[in-house]
C-alpha angles and dihedrals in degrees: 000000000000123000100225089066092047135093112222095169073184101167100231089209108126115257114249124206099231104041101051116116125138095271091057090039096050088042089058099039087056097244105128136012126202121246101175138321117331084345113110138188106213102214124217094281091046101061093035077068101048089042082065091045088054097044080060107048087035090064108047087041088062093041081062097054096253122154119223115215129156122244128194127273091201102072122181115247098232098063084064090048087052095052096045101241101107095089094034089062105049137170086359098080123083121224145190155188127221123202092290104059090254115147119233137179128224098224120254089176129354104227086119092049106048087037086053094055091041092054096054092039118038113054105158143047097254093082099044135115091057130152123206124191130193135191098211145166115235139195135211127167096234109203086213110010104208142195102012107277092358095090108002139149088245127035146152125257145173101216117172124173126197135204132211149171098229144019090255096051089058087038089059094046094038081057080043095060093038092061094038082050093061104048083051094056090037095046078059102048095232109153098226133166131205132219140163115278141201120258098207122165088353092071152219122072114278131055141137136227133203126213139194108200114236137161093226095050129129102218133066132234129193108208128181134209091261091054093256121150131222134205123221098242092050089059101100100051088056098031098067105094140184116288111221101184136021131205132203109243112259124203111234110198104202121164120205126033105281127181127261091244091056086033083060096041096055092045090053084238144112127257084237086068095051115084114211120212121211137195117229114196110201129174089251110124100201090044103031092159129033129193106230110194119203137147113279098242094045124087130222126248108228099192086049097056088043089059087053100045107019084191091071112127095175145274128310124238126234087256088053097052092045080057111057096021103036089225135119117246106251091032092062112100142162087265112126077336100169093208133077113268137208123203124209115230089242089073100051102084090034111116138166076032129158120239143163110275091209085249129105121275083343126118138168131230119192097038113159129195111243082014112054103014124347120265107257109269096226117054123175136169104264104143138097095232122216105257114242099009114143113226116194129229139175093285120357129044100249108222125198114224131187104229142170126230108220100165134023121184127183146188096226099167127180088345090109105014084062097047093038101046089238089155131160134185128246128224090278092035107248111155116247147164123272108237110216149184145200128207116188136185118178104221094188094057094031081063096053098037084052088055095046090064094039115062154095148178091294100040148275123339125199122238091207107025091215077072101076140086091257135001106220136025130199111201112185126189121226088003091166089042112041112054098184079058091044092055100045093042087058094037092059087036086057096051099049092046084051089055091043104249120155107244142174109202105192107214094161121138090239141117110279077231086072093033091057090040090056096046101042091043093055085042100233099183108216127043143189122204110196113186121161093246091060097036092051080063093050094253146129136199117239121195120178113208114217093045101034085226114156135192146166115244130177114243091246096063102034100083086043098041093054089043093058085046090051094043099061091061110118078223101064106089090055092055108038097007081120096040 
C-alpha cells in the first residue's frame, strides 16, 4: 500500500519513558481513538492488526475441528432471567428497551445464547460432542474503564462452547483447548503463564486462566520462587508461616486519636506490623455493619469487597464510627466485636502484631492469632496489595506480580444445560443434560497486553512480525526528487506485493525524520532505506525493528533475503499458504 492512500492518524508528541503504557502507545500509532468513555474506534492500523490476531485463532480453532458461526449481540432479557444470571451480573450489564417496551441485554458473554440454540437444535447423541467458536463484540458496563482497550464498555473476543454427553468428553476437549491455547499465545512469542482460575458467576468448578505480566496490569499473581503459582484463595493455606519468636501481649494506653505512623513510632515498630480495622455499613438489615481486618499501610479495595457482598454502601469515616460504636478510630478492634468480620490476606502470616483492643485510647502489642484472638474466619482478597512486595512462607519467597488476564477457559458442565432444558438423548433414550464448557481470549486486550510487553522509545515492536499492521516498509529519501530512487523504491514495491507481502511504500512528501517516526511507532518489522548514494551502488539499507540491526544489501538480494526471513515464521503458512 501507498502511503498517500493511507490513513496513519499517527500523534507526532514526543514518547516519554514513564509514561508509556498500551493506551498511550495505541493512542500515538494511530490504532485506536477514544469515543467515550471505555468505547474505542480502531483505526485502520489498528484492525490491520486484529485482523492478524484473528487469521491466527482462526486457524488453530479450525485445526481443532471447531465451527465458526455468529451470535447476536441484542439477547433477550428472559433468557437471563432463565439461566439465573440476571441478578449475578449486576450493574454491569447494559440493558435496553426497544419500541415495545421488551427488555433486552447487550452481551457481556453468550453462554445463554448458544445454550439456547443448542437447546432448540441438537436432541440426540449423535451430534454431540460439537464446538462452536465466535469472534464477537461484547459489552460490559464497567463502573471505572482503564487503560484504553484493557478494561472497556465495548471490546473484542473469541468465545466457543462446547456440548457433550459426559464429564470426561468435555474433560478431553477442555485438555484439547488448553493445549490449542497455548500454541496461539507461543506462535506469537507472548510470554504468558497459566494458573488456575476462579469460575465465579460462569459457572461449574474448574477452569484456567492465562496471564501476561505487566506493571500496569489489573490482576495479581502470587509467584514463588519455584515458579509455583498460587491462587488467591489458596493463600491461606500457604501464607501462614512459621512464627520465630513470640511475645507476651502487652496493654498501650494512648489518649487522643493518633495516627498509625506515630502509633508505630511509639511502639518502636513499623505500620506493616499494625493491623487496621475497618467498618463496613451495607444495606443488609440482619448485618448493618461488618469488621473488615487488613494490614495498616495497605488500602481496601471498594469494587472487591462489593463482589463479595453486593449489599456494601460504603465505609464508614472516623466521625461515623465514633458515632454508632462510641469508639475512636485507631482504638476499634475485633475484640468482643458483636459484628461479622472479614479479614484481608495480608493479615493471615502477621504475628507479635498491634491492634485496637475495642476499648478507648487502648491497644495491644504482641497480639498473636490462636493465641491471643482466633484468625476470621472468613478471609477474602479486598486490598489493594503493594506491587512487587515479597511475602514469606514456610518454603518459597511469595512475590507479588501485576498481570493481565488475556484468556479464561472453564469446565462448566449441566449449570446451564439444566436451567436452560438443553437436553439429549442417549443410545437407549434416556433424557439427559447437555455438559458444557467455555474457552475465552479478550483480542482486544490480548493486543494491548502484547504491546505492553513489547516497546520501546521509538514505539511498539512486534514478538512475532506477522503480527503488525504491515510487514515491510520502503522508506525512500527524496522520493519526489530523486527519480533513479523513485523507480527503485516502486520496482522492489511491485515485487513484494507479486510475491503477497504486506507492504507499506511511503511515498509522502515528508521529512524522512516523520517517515521513520511513523514506521517505527506502528512497529513495522522490516525496513528498506533507499537513498540515491547507496542506489547508484546498487544497495540498499536494511533495519530490522525489534532488534535495531542494519545492514547494507544489494538490490538484487533484498526482496529474496526478507522473504526467507519471513518464510521461516512459524506463522507463515497460516498467512500466504494460498498466495
Amino acid at each position: 500500500m501507498l502511503t498517500t492512500k493511507y490513513l496513519f492518524f499517527t500523534s507526532k508528541n514526543k514518547i516519554l519513558d514513564y509514561n508509556m503504557n498500551s493506551y498511550s502507545l495505541m493512542l500515538k500509532a494511530g490504532m485506536i481513538k477514544k469515543l467515550s468513555s471505555g468505547i474505542y474506534t480502531w483505526l485502520p492500523t489498528g484492525l490491520r492488526v486484529i485482523n492478524n490476531f484473528k487469521k491466527i485463532i482462526r486457524y488453530y480453532m479450525q485445526d481443532i475441528g471447531a465451527i465458526e458461526l455468529l451470535l447476536p449481540i441484542l439477547h433477550p432479557s428472559k433468557i437471563w432471567k432463565q439461566s439465573g444470571r440476571i441478578n449475578d451480573y449486576g450493574n454491569e450489564l447494559l440493558k435496553i428497551l426497544d419500541r415495545k417496551k421488551h427488555s433486552f441485554i447487550l452481551g457481556p458473554t453468550h453462554e445463554e445464547v448458544i445454550t439456547y440454540l443448542i437447546q432448540s437444535e441438537i436432541k440426540s447423541y449423535k451430534y454431540l460432542p460439537i464446538h462452536l467458536y465466535q469472534i464477537q463484540t461484547k459489552f460490559r458496563d464497567e463502573i471505572r474503564s482503564r487503560l484504553g482497550v484493557i478494561r472497556a464498555k465495548e471490546f473484542l473476543m473469541k468465545d466457543s462452547y462446547s456440548f457433550h454427553q459426559n464429564n470426561s468428553s468435555l474433560k478431553e476437549t477442555y485438555n484439547i483447548v488448553l493445549k490449542t491455547y497455548k500454541k496461539i499465545f507461543n506462535i506469537m512469542k507472548i510470554n504468558f503463564l497459566i494458573i488456575k482460575g476462579d469460575n465465579n458467576i460462569i459457572g461449574g468448578n474448574i477452569s484456567h486462566e492465562f496471564h501476561i505480566f505487566s506493571e500496569n496490569g489489573e490482576n495479581k499473581i502470587y509467584l514463588s520462587k519455584n515458579k509455583k503459582l498460587i491462587l488467591n484463595k489458596e493463600l491461606r493455606e500457604y501464607f501462614i508461616c512459621t512464627k520465630k519468636y513470640i511475645n507476651k501481649k502487652k496493654i498501650l494506653n494512648l489518649k487522643n486519636c493518633i495516627t498509625y505512623k506515630k502509633l508505630a513510632k511509639i511502639c518502636n515498630s513499623s505500620i506493616k506490623n499494625i493491623i487496621r480495622t475497618s467498618i463496613l455499613k451495607t444495606s443488609d438489615k440482619k448485618n448493618p455493619f461488618i469488621a473488615l481486618l487488613i494490614r495498616a499501610d495497605y488500602k481496601l479495595n471498594f469494587e472487591k469487597i462489593k463482589k463479595i457482598n453486593n449489599k456494601a454502601i460504603k465505609i464508614l469515616s472516623e466521625k461515623e464510627i465514633e458515632k454508632f460504636f462510641n469508639i475512636n478510630i485507631n482504638s476499634i478492634g475485633p475484640f468482643n466485636l458483636k459484628i461479622p468480620i472479614i479479614g484481608d490476606y495480608s493479615i493471615i502470616n502477621m504475628y507479635n502484631f498491634i491492634i485496637g483492643s475495642n476499648i478507648r485510647d487502648k491497644y495491644l502489642i504482641n497480639t498473636n492469632w490462636e493465641i491471643d484472638l482466633s484468625i476470621p474466619n472468613n478471609i477474602q482478597n479486598i486490598s489493594n496489595i503493594i506491587q512487587n512486595e515479597s511475602i514469606l512462607n514456610k518454603k518459597n519467597l511469595i512475590k507479588i506480580r501485576r498481570s493481565i488476564e488475556i484468556a479464561h477457559i472453564f469446565q462448566i458442565g449441566k449449570k446451564y444445560s439444566k436451567a436452560m432444558n438443553a437436553y439429549f438423548y442417549d443410545r437407549n433414550k434416556i433424557k439427559k443434560p447437555i455438559y458444557m464448557g467455555c474457552y475465552g481470549i479478550g483480542i482486544s486486550r490480548l493486543i494491548a497486553a502484547i504491546i505492553e510487553q513489547n516497546h520501546d522509545n521509538q514505539g511498539i515492536y512486534w514478538p512475532n512480525s506477522l503480527l503488525a499492521p504491515f510487514l515491510v516498509a520502503i522508506i525512500p529519501i527524496n522520493l519526489n526528487k530523486d527519480l533513479v530512487v523513485k523507480k527503485y523504491s516502486f520496482l522492489l514495491y511491485k515485487k513484494f506485493k507479486l510475491l503477497g507481502i504486506n507492504i507499506l511504500l511511503d511515498n509522502r512528501n515528508l521529512s524522512p525524520g516523520i517517515m521513520f517516526s511513523d514506521i517505527d511507532l506502528i512497529g513495522v518489522p522490516h525496513i528498506i532505506v533507499i537513498n540515491k548514494n547507496n542506489i547508484l551502488n546498487k544497495n540498499v539499507e536494511y533495519k530490522y525493528r525489534k532488534t535495531g540491526f542494519k545492514k547494507i544489501i544489494s538490490t538484487d538480494l533484498i526482496v529474496d533475503f526478507i522473504f526467507n526471513k519471513i518464510k521461516l515464521n512459524k506463522c507463515f503458512n497460516i498467512f500466504y499458504s494460498k498466495k
